[in-house]
C-alpha positions in Angstrom: 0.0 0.0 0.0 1.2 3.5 -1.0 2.1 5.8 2.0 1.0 9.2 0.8 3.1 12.4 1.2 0.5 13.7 4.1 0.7 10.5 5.7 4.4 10.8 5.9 4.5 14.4 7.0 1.9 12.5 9.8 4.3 10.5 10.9 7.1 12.7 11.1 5.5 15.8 13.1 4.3 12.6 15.2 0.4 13.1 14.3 -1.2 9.8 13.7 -4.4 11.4 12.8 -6.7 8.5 12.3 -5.2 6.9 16.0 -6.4 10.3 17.2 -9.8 10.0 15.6 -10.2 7.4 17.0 -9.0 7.3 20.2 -11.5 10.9 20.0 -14.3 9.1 18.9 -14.2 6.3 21.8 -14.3 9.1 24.1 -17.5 10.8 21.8 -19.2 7.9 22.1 -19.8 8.6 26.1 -21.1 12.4 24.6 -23.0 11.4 21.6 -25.0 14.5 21.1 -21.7 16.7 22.0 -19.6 15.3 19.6 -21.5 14.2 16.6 -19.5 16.6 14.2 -16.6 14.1 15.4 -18.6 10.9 14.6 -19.4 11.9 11.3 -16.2 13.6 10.6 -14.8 10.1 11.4 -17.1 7.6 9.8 -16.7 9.7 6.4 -13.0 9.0 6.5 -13.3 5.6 7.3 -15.6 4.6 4.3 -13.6 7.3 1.7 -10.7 5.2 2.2 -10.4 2.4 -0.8 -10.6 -0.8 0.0 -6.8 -2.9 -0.9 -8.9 -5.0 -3.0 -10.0 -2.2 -5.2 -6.6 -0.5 -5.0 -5.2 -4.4 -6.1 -7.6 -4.7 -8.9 -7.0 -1.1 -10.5 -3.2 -2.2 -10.2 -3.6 -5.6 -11.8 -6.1 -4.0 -15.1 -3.3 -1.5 -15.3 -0.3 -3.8 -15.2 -2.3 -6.2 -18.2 -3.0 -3.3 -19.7 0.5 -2.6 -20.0 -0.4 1.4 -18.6 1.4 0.9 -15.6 5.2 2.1 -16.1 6.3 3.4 -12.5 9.7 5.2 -13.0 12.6 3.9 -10.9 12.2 7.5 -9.0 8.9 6.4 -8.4 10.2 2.4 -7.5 12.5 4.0 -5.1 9.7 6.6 -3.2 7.7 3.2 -2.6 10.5 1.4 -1.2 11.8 4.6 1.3 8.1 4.7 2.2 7.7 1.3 3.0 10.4 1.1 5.1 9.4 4.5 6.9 6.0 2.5 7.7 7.2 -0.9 8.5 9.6 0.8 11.6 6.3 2.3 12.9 4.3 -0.4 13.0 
């Protein structure tokens, strides 16, 4: 999975946003009516984020498709990211 740019910046400044929202939303649940801006703020996050099965199909239909050329630039930003997010996990 591609770690974006934002995500990275996340990391770095030490703001794991989604942990947060999280973590935010368990503590909204006790205040439902206070905090419903953060429920749905949350939830719409949650469900705009793709699914790895969609991301993996797109990928496959563009690799047999022969439209998917990533640039060793863009080989080498994967890996650097990869490694960024397996040391945090």
């Amino acid at each position: 999975m591609r770690i974006s740019d934002i995500e990275i910046k996340k990391i770095q400044s030490g703001h794991y946003a989604i942990v947060n929202d999280i973590a935010d939303l368990g503590a909204a649940l006790k205040n439902r009516e206070e905090n419903a801006d953060l429920i749905q703020h949350v939830t719409a996050e949650v469900i705009a984020m793709p699914d790895r099965e969609e991301l993996i199909a797109d990928l496959r239909t563009r690799i047999e498709a022969g439209a998917y050329n990533p640039s060793g630039d863009e080989i080498a930003d994967a890996m650097i990211r990869r490694s960024i997010a397996d040391r945090i996990s």
